[in-house]
C-alpha positions in Angstrom: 13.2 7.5 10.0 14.2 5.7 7.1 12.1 7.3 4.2 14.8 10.0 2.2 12.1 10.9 0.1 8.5 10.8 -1.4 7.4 11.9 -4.8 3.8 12.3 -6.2 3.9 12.6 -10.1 0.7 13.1 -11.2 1.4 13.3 -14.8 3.1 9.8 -14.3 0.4 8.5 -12.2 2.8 7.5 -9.8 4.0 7.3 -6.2 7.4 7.2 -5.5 9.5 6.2 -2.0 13.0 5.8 -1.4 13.8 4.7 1.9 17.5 3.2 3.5 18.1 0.9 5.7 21.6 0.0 7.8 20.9 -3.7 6.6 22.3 -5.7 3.9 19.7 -6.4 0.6 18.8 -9.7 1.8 18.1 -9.2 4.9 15.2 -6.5 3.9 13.9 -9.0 1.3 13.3 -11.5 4.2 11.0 -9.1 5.8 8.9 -8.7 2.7 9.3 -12.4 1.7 7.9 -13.6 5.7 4.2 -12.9 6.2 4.9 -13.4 10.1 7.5 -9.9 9.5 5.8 -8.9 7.1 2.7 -8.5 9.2 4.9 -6.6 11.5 5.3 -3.8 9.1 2.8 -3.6 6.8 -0.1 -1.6 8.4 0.3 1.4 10.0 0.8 1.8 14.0 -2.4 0.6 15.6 -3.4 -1.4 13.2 -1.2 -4.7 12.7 -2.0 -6.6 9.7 -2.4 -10.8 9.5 -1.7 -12.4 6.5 -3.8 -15.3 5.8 -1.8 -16.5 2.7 1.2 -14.7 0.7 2.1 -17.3 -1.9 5.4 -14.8 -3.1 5.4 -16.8 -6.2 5.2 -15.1 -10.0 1.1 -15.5 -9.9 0.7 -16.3 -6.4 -2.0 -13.8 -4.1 -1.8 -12.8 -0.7 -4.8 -11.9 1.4 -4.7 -10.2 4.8 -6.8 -7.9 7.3 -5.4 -5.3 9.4 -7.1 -4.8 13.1 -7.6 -1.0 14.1 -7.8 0.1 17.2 -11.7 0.2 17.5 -11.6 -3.9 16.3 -13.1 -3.0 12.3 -11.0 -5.3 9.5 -10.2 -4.0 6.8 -9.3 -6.1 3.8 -6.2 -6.4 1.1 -5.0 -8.7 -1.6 -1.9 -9.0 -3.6 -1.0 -10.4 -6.6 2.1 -10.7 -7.2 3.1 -10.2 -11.2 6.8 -10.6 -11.1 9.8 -11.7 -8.1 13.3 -11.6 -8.5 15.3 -12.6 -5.2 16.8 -10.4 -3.4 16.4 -7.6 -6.0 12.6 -6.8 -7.1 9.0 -7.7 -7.2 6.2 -6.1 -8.3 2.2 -6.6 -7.2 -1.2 -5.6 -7.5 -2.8 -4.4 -4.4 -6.0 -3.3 -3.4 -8.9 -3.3 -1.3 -10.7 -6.9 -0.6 -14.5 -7.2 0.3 -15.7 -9.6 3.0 -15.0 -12.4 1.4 -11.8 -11.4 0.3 -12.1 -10.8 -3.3 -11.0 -7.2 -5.2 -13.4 -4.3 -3.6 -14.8 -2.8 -7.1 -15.7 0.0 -5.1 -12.3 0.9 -4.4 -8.9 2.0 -6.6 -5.9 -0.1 -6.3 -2.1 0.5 -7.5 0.6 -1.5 -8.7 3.4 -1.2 -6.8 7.5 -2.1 -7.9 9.7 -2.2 -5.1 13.4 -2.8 -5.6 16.4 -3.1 -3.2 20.5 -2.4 -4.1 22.8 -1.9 -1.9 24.5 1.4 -1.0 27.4 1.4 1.2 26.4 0.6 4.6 23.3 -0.9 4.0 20.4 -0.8 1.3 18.0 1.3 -0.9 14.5 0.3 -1.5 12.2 2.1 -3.7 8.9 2.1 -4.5 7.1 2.9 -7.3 3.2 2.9 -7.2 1.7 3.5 -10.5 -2.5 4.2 -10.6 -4.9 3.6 -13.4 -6.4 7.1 -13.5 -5.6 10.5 -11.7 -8.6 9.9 -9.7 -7.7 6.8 -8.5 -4.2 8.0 -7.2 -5.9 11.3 -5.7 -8.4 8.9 -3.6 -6.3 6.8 -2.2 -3.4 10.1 -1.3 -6.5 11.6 0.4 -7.3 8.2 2.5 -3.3 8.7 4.2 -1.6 6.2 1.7 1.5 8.5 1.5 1.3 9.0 5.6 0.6 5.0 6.1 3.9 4.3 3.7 6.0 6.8 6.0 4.5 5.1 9.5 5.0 1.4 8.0 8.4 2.1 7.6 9.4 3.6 10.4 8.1 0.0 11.9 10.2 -1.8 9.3 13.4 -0.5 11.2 12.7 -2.1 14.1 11.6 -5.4 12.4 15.2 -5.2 10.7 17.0 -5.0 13.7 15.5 -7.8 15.5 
């Protein structure tokens, strides 16, 4: 399992993961930069995600849908605020209606994910910052802390193939 550790700050409002991988930094930043890997990883087992459009591009969106096991679709967005090749970007995600747009029923995070390499491979972490203690409480109970750990268990196997 490559997650070394997860840390809720709620004083910071903020998620933290640090996973390693046994791949060098640009390899990982391929996977997040591909929707077609991407879409291998990003949901959590049982429910593979599709990415209709990831425009990884300082103001670019993505949109996608994951399938679970029972056929509902669930809907996401990104938008990505900042990209810098193969070392950091940082996004806005959350919950998409229907039609795709931001569900204002739900909370969203921002999330800051960097890479460096250690020896014999790379460190990615992630920080996920919410606007409000409620926000981040929400979307802990709904799994996001257990869907992070399960998504990148599948992101080894992506890596290696």
């Amino acid at each position: 399992m490559p997650v070394r550790s997860v840390t809720k700050d709620p004083k910071a409002l903020t998620l933290t993961v640090v996973a390693e991988f046994s791949v060098p930094v640009e390899r990982v930043w391929a996977a997040w930069a591909d929707p077609r890997q991407l879409e291998r990883f990003w949901g959590p087992p049982g429910w593979p995600a599709t990415f209709t459009a990831h425009d990884f591009v300082v103001g670019g969106r993505a949109a996608y849908h994951m399938t679970g096991p029972d056929g509902t679709t669930p809907r996401g967005w990104w938008r990505v605020l900042a990209v810098d090749p193969p070392r950091s970007f940082e996004i806005e995600d959350g919950f998409a209606d229907e039609s795709g747009a931001p569900s204002p029923d739900m909370p969203g995070s921002r999330m800051r994910l960097s890479l460096e390499p250690i020896p014999g491979g790379t460190r990615m972490t992630s920080v996920s910052t919410f606007a409000s203690l409620e926000a981040m409480e929400r979307l802990l109970a709904m799994g996001m802390e257990e869907g992070i750990r399960a998504a990148l268990g599948q992101l080894d196997a992506v890596l290696a193939a």
